[in-house]
N, C-alpha and C positions, 0 to 999 in steps of 0.2 A: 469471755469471747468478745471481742472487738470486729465488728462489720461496718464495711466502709462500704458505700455505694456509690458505683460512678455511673452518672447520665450518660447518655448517647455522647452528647457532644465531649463527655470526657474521653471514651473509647475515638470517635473520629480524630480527637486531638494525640492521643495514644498512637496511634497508626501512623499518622503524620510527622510526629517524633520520631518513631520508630525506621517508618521508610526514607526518611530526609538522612537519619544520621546512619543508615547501610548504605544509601545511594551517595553520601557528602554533599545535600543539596541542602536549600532553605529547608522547613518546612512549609512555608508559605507556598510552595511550591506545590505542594503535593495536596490533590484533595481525593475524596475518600468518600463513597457510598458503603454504608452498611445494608448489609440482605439477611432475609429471612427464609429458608426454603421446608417443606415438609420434608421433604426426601433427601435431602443433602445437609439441614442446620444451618447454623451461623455460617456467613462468609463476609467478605467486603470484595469492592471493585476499588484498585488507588489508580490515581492518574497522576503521572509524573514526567515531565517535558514531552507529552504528549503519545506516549508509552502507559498503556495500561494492563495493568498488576493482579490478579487474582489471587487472593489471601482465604486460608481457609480457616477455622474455628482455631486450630495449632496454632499460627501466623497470629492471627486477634491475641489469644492469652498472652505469645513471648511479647506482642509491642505493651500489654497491659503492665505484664511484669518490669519491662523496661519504665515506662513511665511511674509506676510505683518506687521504683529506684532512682529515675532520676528529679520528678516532678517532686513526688511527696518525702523523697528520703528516706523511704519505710525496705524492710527488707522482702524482695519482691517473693522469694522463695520460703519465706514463712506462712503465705498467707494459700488458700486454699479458694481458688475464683473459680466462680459462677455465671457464664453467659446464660441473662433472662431473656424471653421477649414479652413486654408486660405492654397490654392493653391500650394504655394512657402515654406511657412514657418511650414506647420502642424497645429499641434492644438497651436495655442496662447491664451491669455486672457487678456482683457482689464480691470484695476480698476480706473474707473472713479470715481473723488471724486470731488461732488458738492461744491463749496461755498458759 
């Protein structure tokens, strides 16, 4: 098994990818708070030409998947993710890909 872990800022960058190339904007454009709730999980808030976006844990995986495909070249549907929220490092996520 092969686990890949990606920081926070890899997910915010993830997202930014993800909503720049559904909206056809920069990504520069688009920035991107990650949340953590008890009662609801993962979500993000994106801000994009002043229009803000509420993304839910669904939303987070497909833009991770997207950036596994387009960022690292790997196949984004072999691999099997993980949104953590760890102590030190925030929200991370793990793409484990079986052999």
């Amino acid at each position: 098994m092969e686990k890949l872990k990606l920081s926070e800022q890899d997910i915010v960058n993830a997202l930014c990818l993800y909503i720049a190339d559904k909206k056809q904007i920069s990504p520069h454009d688009v920035s991107v708070e990650l949340m953590w709730d008890e009662d609801y999980g993962f979500s993000a808030s994106a801000m994009e030409n002043g229009r803000t976006q509420m993304l839910i844990q669904a939303n987070m995986i497909e833009a991770i998947r997207f950036w596994l495909r387009h960022e690292l070249h790997r196949d984004p549907f072999a691999a099997s993710l993980e949104l953590v929220l760890d102590d030190d490092e925030g929200i991370i996520a793990f793409a484990n890909y079986y052999r």
